[in-house]
C-alpha positions in Angstrom: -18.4 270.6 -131.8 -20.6 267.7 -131.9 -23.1 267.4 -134.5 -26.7 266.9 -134.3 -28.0 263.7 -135.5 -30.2 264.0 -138.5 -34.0 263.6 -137.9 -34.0 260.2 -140.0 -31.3 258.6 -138.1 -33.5 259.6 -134.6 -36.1 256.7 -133.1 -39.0 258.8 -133.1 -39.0 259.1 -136.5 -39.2 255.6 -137.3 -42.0 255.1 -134.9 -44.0 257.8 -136.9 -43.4 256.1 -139.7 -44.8 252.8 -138.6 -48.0 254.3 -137.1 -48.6 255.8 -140.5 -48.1 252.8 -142.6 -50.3 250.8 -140.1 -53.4 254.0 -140.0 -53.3 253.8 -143.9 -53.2 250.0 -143.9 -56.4 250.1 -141.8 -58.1 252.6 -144.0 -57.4 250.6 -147.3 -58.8 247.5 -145.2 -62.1 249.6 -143.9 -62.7 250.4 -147.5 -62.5 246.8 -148.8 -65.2 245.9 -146.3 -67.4 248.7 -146.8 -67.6 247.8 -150.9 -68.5 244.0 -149.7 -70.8 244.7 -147.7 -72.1 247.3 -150.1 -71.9 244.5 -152.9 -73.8 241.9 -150.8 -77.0 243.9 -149.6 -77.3 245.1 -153.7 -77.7 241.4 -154.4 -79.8 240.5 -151.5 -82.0 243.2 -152.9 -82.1 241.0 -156.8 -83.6 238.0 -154.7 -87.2 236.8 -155.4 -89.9 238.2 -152.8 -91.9 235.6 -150.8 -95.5 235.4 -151.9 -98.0 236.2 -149.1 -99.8 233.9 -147.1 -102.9 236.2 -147.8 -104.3 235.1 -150.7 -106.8 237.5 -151.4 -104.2 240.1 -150.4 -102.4 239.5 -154.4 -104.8 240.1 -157.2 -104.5 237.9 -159.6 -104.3 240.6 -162.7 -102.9 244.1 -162.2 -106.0 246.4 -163.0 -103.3 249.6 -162.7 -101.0 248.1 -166.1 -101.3 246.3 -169.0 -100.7 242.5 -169.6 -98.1 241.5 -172.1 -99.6 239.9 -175.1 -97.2 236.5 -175.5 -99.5 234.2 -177.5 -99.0 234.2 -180.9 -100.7 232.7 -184.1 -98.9 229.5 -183.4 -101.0 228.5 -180.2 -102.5 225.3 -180.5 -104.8 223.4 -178.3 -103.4 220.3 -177.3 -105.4 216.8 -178.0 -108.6 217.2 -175.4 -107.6 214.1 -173.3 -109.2 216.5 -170.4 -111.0 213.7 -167.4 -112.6 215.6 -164.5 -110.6 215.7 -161.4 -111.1 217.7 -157.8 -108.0 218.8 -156.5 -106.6 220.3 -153.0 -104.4 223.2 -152.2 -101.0 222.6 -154.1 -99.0 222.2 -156.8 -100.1 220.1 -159.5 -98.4 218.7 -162.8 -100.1 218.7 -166.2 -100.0 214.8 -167.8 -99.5 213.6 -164.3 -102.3 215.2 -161.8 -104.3 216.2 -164.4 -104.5 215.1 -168.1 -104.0 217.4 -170.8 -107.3 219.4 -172.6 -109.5 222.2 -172.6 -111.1 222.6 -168.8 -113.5 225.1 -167.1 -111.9 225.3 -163.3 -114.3 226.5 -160.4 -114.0 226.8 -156.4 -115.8 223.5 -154.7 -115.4 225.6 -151.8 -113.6 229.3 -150.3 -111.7 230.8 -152.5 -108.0 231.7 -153.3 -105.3 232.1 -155.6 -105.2 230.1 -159.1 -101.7 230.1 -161.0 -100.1 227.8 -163.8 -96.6 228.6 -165.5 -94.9 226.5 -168.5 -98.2 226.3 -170.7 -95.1 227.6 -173.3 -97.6 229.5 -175.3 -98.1 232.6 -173.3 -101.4 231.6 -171.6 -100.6 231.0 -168.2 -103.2 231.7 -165.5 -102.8 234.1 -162.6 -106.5 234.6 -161.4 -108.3 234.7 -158.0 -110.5 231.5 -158.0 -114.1 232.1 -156.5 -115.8 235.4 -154.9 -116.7 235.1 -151.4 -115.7 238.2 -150.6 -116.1 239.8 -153.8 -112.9 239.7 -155.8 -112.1 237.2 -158.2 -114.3 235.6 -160.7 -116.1 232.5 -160.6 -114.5 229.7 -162.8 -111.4 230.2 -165.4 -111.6 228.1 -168.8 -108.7 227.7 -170.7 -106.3 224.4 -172.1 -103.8 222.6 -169.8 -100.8 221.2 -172.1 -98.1 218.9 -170.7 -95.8 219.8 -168.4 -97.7 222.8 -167.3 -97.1 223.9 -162.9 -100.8 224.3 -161.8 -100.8 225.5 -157.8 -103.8 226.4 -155.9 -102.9 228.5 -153.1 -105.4 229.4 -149.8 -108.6 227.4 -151.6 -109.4 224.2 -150.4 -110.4 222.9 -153.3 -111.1 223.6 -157.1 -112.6 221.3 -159.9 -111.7 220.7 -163.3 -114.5 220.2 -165.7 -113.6 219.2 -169.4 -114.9 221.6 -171.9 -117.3 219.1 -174.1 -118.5 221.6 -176.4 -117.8 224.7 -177.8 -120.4 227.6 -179.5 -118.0 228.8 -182.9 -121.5 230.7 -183.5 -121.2 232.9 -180.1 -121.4 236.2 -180.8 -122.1 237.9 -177.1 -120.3 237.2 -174.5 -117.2 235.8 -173.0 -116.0 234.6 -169.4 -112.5 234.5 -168.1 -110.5 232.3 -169.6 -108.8 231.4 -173.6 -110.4 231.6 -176.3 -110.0 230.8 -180.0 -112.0 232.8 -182.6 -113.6 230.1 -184.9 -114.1 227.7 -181.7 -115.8 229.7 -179.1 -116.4 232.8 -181.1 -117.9 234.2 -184.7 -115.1 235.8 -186.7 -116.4 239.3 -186.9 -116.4 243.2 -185.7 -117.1 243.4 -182.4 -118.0 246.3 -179.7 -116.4 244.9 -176.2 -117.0 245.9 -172.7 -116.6 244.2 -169.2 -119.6 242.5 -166.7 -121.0 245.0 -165.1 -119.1 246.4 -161.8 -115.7 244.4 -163.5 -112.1 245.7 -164.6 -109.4 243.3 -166.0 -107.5 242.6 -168.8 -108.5 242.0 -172.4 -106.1 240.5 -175.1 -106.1 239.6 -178.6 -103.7 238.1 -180.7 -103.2 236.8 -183.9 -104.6 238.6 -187.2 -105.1 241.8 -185.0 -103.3 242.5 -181.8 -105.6 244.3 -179.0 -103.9 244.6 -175.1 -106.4 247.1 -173.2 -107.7 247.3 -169.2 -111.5 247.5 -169.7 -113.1 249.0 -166.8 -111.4 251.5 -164.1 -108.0 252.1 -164.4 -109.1 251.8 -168.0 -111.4 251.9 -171.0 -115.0 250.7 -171.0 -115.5 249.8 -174.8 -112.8 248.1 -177.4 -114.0 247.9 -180.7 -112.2 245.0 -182.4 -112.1 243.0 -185.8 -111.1 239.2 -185.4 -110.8 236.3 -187.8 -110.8 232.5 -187.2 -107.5 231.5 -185.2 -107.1 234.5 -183.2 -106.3 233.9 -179.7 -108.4 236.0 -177.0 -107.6 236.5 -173.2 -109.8 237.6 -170.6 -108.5 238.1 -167.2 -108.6 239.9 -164.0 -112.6 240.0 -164.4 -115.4 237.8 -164.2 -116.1 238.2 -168.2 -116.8 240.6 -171.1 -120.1 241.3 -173.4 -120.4 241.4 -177.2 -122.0 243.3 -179.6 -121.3 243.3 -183.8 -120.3 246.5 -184.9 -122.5 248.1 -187.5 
């Protein structure tokens, strides 16, 4: 009687076989390219966004959060070497473009965004220069130190004044910009609320450490005790007024 071959000795076995080695091959393969593809659209989602051409469309400071207080006791002024200088749209080096000192910056004309990174001591600028529609505030006083990426971005032109004097006797008000208790302001107790109409961001650091958003979104009085050296930061707003504490 003749036997009947057994079913691994038949072809149609064999081709089953190699169809399934070749549908699980393909599956392993469709999963490696799913996880790189997976892997490459998480890190095109890490890269940095493109700033808008707009610039009154970015406000300078965030009136909804805080701003991190990163000057410390250590900030010094660097030698005032400041020379008056106009400048155009940009970006502009600190020591090269402009010399180093204390400077009170204003719109010549329009008005746009005003940045600087790598001041090293925590008092970069990131302020919308002039108010032609409103926003922004009208000049920004604070020290350039060497090295320091200044860029204006959408306004034609700003100036840089040097800072020639400084009122250690002031006592009521301050505009936006850096300033040093003991150099533009009497070491005291003080009662602190913003221009009228204004919100921004109000900073102190040093012997006392104050980080508050005065105006919506906010608070509308600080009161605050400062000694000579502190370090204070007003931003986002055109300026703040004083009053001693009794």
């Amino acid at each position: 009687m003749k036997q009947k071959k057994k079913f691994y000795k038949r072809w149609w076995f064999w081709v089953l076989v190699v169809i399934l080695i070749g549908a699980i091959g393909s599956g392993i393969g469709n999963q490696g390219t799913d996880d790189s593809s997976t892997s490459k659209v998480q890190k095109s989602s890490s890269s940095k966004v493109e700033k808008t051409s707009s610039a009154k469309s970015s406000s300078a400071k965030s009136s909804s959060s805080k701003q991190s207080t990163s000057a410390s006791s250590k900030y010094s002024a660097p030698a005032n070497t400041a020379k008056e200088v106009t400048l155009n749209t940009g970006e502009w080096t600190v020591g090269t473009d402009i010399q180093p000192g204390r400077y009170t910056i204003t719109p010549v004309s329009g008005s746009g965004n005003l940045t600087s990174t790598g001041s090293g001591q925590g008092m970069d600028i990131n302020e919308i220069l002039g108010q032609d529609d409103g926003m922004g505030v009208a000049s920004v006083t604070t020290d350039l130190v060497r090295g320091e990426k200044v860029e204006l971005d959408g306004i034609p032109q700003a100036k840089f004044s040097p800072v020639v004097s400084r009122n250690s006797a002031n006592t009521s008000a301050l505009s936006t910009g850096t300033w040093i208790v003991g150099k533009d302001l009497k070491a005291g107790r003080y009662n602190v609320s913003p221009d009228s109409g204004q919100s921004g961001n109000f900073t102190v650091d040093g012997s006392t450490s104050v980080n508050e958003i005065l105006g919506d979104g906010g608070t509308n009085k600080v009161t605050m005790t400062v000694k000579n050296g502190d370090v204070i930061n007003v931003s986002g707003m055109t300026g703040v007024q004083l009053s001693p504490y009794n």
